[in-house]
C-alpha positions as CSV (number, residue, x, y, z in Angstrom):
1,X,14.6,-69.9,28.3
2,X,16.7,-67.7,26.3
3,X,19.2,-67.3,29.1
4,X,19.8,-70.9,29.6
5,X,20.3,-71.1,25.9
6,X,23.0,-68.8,26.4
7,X,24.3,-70.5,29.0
8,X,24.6,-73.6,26.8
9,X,26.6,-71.1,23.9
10,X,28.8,-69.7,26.6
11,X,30.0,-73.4,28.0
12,X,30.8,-74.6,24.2
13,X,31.8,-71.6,23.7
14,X,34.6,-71.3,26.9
15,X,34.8,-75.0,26.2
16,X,36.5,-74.7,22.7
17,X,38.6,-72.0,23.9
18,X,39.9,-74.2,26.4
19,X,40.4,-77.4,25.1
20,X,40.1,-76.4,21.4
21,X,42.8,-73.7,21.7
22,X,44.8,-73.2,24.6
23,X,45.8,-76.6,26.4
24,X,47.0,-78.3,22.9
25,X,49.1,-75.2,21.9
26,X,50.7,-74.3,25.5
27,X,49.7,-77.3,27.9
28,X,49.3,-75.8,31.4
29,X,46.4,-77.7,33.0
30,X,46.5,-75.3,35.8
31,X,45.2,-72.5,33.7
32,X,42.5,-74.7,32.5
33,X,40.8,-74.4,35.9
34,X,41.4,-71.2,36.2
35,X,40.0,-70.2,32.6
36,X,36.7,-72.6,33.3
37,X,36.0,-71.0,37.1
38,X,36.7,-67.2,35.4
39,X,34.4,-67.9,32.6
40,X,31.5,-69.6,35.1
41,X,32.0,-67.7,38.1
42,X,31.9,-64.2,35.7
43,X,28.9,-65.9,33.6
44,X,27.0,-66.5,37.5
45,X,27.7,-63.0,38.5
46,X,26.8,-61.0,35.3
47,X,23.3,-63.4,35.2
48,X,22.5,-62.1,39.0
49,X,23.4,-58.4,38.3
50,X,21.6,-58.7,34.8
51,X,18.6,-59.3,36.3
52,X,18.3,-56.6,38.3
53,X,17.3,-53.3,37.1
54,X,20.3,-51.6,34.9
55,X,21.6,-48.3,36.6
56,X,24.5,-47.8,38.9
57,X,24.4,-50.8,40.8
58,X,25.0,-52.6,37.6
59,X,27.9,-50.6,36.7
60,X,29.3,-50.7,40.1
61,X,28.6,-54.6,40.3
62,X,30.6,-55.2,37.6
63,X,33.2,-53.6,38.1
64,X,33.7,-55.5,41.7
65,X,33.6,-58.1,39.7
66,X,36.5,-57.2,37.3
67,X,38.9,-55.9,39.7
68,X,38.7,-59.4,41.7
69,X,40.5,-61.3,39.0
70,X,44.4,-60.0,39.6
71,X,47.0,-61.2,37.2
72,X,50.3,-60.0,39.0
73,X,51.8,-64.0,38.6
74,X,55.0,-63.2,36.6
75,X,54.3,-66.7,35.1
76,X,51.4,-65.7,33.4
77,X,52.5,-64.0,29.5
78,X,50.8,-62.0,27.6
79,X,48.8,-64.7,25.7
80,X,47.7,-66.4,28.6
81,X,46.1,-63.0,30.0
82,X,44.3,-62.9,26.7
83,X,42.7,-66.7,27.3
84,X,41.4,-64.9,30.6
85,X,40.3,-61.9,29.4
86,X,38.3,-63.6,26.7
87,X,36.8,-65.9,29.2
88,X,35.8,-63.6,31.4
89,X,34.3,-61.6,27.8
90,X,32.2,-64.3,26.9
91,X,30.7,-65.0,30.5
92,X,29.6,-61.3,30.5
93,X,28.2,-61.8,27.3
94,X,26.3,-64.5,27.6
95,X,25.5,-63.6,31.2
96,X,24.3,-60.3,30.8
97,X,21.9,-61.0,27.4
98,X,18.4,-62.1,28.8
99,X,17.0,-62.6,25.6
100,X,18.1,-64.4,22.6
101,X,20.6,-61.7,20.8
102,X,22.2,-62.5,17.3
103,X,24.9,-59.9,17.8
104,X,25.7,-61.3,21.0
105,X,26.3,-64.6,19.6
106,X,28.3,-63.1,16.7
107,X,30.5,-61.5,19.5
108,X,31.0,-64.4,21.4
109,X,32.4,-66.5,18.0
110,X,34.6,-63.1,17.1
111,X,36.3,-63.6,20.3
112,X,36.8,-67.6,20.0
113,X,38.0,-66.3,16.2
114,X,40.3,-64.3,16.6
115,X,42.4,-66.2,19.1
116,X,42.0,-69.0,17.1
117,X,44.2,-66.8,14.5
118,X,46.2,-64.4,16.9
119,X,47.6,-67.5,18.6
120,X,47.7,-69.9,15.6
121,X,51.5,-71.5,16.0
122,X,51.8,-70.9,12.1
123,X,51.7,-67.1,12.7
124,X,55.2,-65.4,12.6
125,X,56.1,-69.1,13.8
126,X,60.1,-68.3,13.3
127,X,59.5,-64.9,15.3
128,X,60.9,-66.0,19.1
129,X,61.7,-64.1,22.4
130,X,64.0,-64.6,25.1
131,X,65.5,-63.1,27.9
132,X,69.7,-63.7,27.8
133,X,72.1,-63.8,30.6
134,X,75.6,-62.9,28.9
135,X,78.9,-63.8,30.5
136,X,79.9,-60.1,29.4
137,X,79.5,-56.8,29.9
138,X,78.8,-55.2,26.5
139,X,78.8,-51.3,25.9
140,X,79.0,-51.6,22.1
141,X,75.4,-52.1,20.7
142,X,76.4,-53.7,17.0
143,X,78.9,-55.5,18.8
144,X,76.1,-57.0,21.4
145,X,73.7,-58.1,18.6
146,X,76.4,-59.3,16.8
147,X,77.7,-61.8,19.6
148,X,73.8,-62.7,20.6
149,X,72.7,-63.4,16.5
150,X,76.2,-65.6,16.5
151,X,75.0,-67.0,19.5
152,X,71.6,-67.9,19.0
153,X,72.4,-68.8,15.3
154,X,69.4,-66.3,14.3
155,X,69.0,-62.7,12.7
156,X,68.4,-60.0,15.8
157,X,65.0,-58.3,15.1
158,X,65.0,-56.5,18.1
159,X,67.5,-56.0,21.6
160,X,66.5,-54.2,24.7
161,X,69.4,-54.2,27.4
162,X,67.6,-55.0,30.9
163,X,70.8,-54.9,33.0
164,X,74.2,-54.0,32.3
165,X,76.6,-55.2,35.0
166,X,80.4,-53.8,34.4
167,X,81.8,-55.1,38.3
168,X,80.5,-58.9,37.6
169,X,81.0,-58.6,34.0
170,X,77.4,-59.9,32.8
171,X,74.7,-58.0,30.8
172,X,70.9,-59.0,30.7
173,X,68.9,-58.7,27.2
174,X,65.9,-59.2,26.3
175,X,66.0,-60.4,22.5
176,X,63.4,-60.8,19.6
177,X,64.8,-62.8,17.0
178,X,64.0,-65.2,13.9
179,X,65.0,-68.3,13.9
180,X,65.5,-70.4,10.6
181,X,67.8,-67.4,9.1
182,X,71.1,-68.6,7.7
183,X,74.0,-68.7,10.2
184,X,76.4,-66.9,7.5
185,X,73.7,-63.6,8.1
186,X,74.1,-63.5,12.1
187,X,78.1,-64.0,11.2
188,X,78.3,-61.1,9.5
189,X,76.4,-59.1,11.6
190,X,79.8,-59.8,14.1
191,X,82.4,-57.4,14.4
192,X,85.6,-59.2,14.5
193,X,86.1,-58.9,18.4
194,X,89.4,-60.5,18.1
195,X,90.9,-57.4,16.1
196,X,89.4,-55.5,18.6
197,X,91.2,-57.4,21.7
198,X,94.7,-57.5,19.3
């Protein structure tokens, strides 16, 4: 009784995650599926290996079932592996507790929690990230966040050169940056690069 109670917290639960959180802040519906079938297939597995006496098995068992779930899709980010992580969380949870556990529970509504806030859009909501292809090949640091902040019309938090290309003339950066900053602060963050080329 207790673990079909459970089972009923874990499908609100996964369900609010979901449809509550994810698809109307990021609005893949392919990761929906895939969110649903980790949580349930997880929730399946951890109820069948839950029931059997704890020891190695167990331990081993669950660990198969962790290491099936690969996320090597370079179109996956980092928030999206935390929806799936916190799917596959709350099937274990509810899957492995056979009788009715408060702290369990609690667990479960931390997790829906606290991506609720992590990946609220009015947290650090002028904070963005992108990865630039520049049309030139910059060895000056100050003078590369300077043309990217001009560029971007935003101040330069952060500036990681990926690839810096001095035949084809191109550099690759990968930029974190705040957007609603005042044009006249990325200016003067600029060196004049037309003294430079006089």
């Amino acid at each position: 009784m207790y673990q079909a109670v459970f089972i009923a917290i874990d499908l609100v639960a996964v369900s609010l995650l979901t449809f509550a959180l994810y698809f109307p802040r990021h609005h893949r519906r392919d990761l929906v599926v895939a969110f649903l079938g980790v949580n349930v297939g997880v929730l399946a597995v951890a109820i069948v290996l839950g029931s059997a006496p704890i020891g190695a098995g167990l331990g081993l068992g669950l660990f198969g079932v962790l290491s099936i779930i690969r996320l090597r899709s370079d179109e996956i980010t980092q928030h999206e592996v935390a929806y799936y992580f916190a799917s596959l969380a709350l099937g274990l949870i509810a899957g492995l507790n056979s009788i009715m556990n408060i702290m369990a529970i609690c667990l479960m509504a931390l997790i829906i929690l606290v991506l609720f806030v992590g990946d609220h859009p009015r947290l650090f909501r002028r904070y963005r990230q992108q990865t630039l292809v520049l049309d030139s090949a910059f060895t000056n640091e100050d003078e590369l966040t300077g043309h990217v902040a001009v560029l971007l019309g935003a101040r330069v938090r952060s500036i990681q050169v990926r690839r810096l290309d001095l035949v084809n003339d191109t550099t690759v950066v990968d930029v974190r940056y705040q957007v609603g900053e005042s044009l006249s602060l990325a200016r003067e963050a600029l060196p004049v690069r037309q003294e430079l080329a006089r």
